[in-house]
N, C-alpha and C positions, 0 to 999 in steps of 0.2 A: 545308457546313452551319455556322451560327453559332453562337459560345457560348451567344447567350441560346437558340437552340432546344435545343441539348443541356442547358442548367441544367435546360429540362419536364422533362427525361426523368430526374433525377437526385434524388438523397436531398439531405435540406435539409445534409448533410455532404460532397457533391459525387461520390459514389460512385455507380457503376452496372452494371446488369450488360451485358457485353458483347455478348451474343449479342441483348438487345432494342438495341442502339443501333441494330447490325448489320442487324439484321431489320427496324427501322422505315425506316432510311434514313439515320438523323442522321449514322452514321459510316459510311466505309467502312473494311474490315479493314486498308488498308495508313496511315492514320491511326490508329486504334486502337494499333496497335503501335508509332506514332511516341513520340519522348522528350514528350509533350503528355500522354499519361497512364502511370499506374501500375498496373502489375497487383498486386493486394491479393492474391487468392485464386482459384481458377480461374473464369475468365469474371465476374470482378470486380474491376473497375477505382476510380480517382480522377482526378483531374485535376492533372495533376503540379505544378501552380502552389502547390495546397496544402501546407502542413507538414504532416506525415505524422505523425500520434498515434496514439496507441491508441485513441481514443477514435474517430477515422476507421475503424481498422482492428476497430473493432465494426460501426459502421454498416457496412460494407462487408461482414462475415461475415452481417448480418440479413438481407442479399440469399439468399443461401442455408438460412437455418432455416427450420425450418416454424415457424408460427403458433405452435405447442402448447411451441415454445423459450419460454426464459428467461433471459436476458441475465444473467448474475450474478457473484459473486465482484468478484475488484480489477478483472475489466469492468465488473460496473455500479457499481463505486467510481470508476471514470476517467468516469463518463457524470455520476455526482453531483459531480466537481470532487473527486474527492481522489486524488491520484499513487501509486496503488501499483501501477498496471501499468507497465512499461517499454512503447516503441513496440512491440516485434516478440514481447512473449509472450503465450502462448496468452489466443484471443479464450473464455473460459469462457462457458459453457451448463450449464442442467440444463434434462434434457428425461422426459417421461411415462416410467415403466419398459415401457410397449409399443409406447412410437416407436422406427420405423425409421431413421430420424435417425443419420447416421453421423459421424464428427469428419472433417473435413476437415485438409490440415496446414495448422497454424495455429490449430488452434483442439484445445480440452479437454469434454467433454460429462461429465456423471455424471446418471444414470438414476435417479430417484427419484420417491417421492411429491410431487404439487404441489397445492396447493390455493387458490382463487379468489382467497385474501388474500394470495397470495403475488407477484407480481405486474401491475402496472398496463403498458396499452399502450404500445409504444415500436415504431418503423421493421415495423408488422406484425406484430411478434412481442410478446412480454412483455420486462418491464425488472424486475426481483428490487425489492421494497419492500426498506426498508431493513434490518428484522428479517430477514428471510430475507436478504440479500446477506450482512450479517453471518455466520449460519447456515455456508452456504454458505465463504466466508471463513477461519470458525473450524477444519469440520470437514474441508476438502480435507486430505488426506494425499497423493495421486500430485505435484500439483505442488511438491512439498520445500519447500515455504517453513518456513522454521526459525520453532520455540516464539518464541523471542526477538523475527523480524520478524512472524511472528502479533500477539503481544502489543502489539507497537510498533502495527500497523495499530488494531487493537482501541482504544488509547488515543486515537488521533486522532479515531477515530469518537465516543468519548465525550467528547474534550476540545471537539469542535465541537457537541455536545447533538444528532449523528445520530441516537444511540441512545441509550438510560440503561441502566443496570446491573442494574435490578430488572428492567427487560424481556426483557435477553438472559442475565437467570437463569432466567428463568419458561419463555421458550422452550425452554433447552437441559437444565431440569428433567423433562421431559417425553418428550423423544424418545430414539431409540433406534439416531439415525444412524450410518452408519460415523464414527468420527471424529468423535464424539461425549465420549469422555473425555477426548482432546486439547481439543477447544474446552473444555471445565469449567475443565481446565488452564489455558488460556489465560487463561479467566475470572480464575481464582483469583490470577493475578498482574496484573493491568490495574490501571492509576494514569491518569487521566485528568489529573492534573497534569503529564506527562511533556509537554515541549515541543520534542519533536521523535521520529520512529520510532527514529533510529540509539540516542537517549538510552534510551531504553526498552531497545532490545535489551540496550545497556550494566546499563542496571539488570537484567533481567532475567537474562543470563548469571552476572552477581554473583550473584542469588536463588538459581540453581539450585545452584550451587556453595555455599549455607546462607553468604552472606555478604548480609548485611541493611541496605542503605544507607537514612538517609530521605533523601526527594524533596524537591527546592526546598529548601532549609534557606539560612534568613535569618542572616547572618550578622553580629556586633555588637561591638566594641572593648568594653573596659572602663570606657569613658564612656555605653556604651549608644547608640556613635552608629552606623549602619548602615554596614556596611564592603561587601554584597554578597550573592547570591544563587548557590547552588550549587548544580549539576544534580544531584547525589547527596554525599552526606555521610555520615561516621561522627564524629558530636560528639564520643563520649566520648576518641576519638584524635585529635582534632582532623584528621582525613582526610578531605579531599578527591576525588574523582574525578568527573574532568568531559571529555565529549564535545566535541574542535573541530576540526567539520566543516571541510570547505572553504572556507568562507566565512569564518571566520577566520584564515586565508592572508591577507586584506586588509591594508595595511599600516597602514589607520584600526584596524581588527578589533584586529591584532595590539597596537594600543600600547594600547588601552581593556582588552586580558586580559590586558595585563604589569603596568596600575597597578594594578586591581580583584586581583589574585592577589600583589602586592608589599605592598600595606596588608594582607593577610588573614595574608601570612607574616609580619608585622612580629606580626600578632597570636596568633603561636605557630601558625597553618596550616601544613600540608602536602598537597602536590597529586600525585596521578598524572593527568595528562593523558592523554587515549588520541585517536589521529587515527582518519581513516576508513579507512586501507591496513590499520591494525592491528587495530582491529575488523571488518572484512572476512577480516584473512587469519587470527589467529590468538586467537581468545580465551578459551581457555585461557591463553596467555601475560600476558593482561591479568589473570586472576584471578592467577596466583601474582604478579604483581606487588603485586597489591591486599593480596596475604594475604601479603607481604613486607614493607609498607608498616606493616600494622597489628601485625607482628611487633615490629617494630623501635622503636613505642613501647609497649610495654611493660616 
């Protein structure tokens, strides 16, 4: 059978389900099983030629939901183009409270109220507008996404004008979802200036700990000439704390944030750097450092 007859039979993501390849004829099972596809989820498959995303590994779960699903959460945040799912975590749905609809592994279901504007067609099933993905998003509690990378998501959504702020006030003013005073929460710290998730969380874990950095803070010599931009700031200590990711590893990166942070200390600055192992592994340690930092000038 040829690829272009198996492309018929496939989702415009190259995913299908096995048992109609099987049954039309296109495959037989001892190709099917060949390293030529990828088994997604039982009796759903890819085409192993594909790179493998999350965003595959949703269309590849639509095979399985019923109609009355809803693609949501950082699934249908990886179908709008924004990275907050990894490859292999759970394909999220919210489906009717009297569907039978069971979670496959691999995938996370939560059982709610849905209603028409919630919503719009995707692979047969629905795809979460963007107010409800958010929703959705803010109030999950089982999948442990930390306050901090909540918030971080949340900004991105508003730094790209997905959503606005008076919107996903008005919505989360009203309902009564589980996980409902987490997302307010959430609300309550969102900065849509933040220029990256990790930055956020950073700012955030500082907030919670009642340490107050401003965002962006432009920073100026005493000729008023512009010396630079800072991910978080505490002006009156002249502190610094700034996020660098991986990508500042570069060896271009690296000398561009030694001269920009070497003119800021000529200018009486000080910096706590935080990388991504240390904000991964420990950040409480980055708070007492921060509140060590601001100790120390006084």
């Amino acid at each position: 059978m040829t690829t272009d007859t198996l492309s018929s039979f496939t989702s415009t993501h190259g995913t299908f389900r096995g048992s109609h390849a099987l049954g039309e004829g296109f495959l037989t099972r001892h190709r099917l099983r060949s390293p030529l596809y990828t088994q997604l989820f039982h009796d759903v498959y890819v085409e192993s030629w594909r790179t493998l995303t999350h965003k595959i590994r949703c269309a590849g779960a639509a095979w399985l939901a019923p109609e009355t699903a809803t693609l949501t959460g950082a699934s249908a945040a990886a179908v709008y183009g924004f990275d907050f799912a990894a490859t292999h975590d759970p394909v999220e749905f919210v489906v009717p409270e009297d569907s039978r609809f069971t979670a496959k592994r691999g995938m996370h279901i939560t059982r709610t109220t849905l209603g028409p504007a919630d919503g719009v067609p995707w692979h047969e099933i629905q795809l979460a507008t963007p107010l409800r993905m958010t929703l959705d998003l803010l109030c999950n509690r089982k999948l442990r996404r930390s306050l901090p990378r909540t918030v971080g998501q949340l900004d991105t959504l508003l730094g790209h004008e997905f959503v606005r702020v008076e919107d996903v006030d008005s919505v989360l003013r009203h309902r009564r979802d589980r996980g409902i005073v987490r997302a307010r929460v959430a609300l309550s710290h969102a900065d849509q200036r933040a220029e990256s998730i990790r930055e956020s969380e950073l700012r955030v874990w500082l907030r919670l700990h009642d340490l107050h950095p401003e965002v962006q803070w432009n920073v100026y010599d005493r000729n008023h000439n512009f010396l630079g931009r800072l991910d978080l700031a505490f002006p009156k200590h002249k502190l610094a704390v700034e996020y660098d990711g991986r990508w500042h590893e570069s060896p271009e990166q690296t000398a561009k944030d030694q001269y920009r942070r070497r003119r800021m200390r000529a200018a009486g600055w000080r910096f706590v750097v935080v990388t991504n192992d240390e904000l991964s592994g420990d950040p409480g340690a980055i708070v007492a450092a921060v509140r060590a930092a601001l100790a120390s000038s006084t």
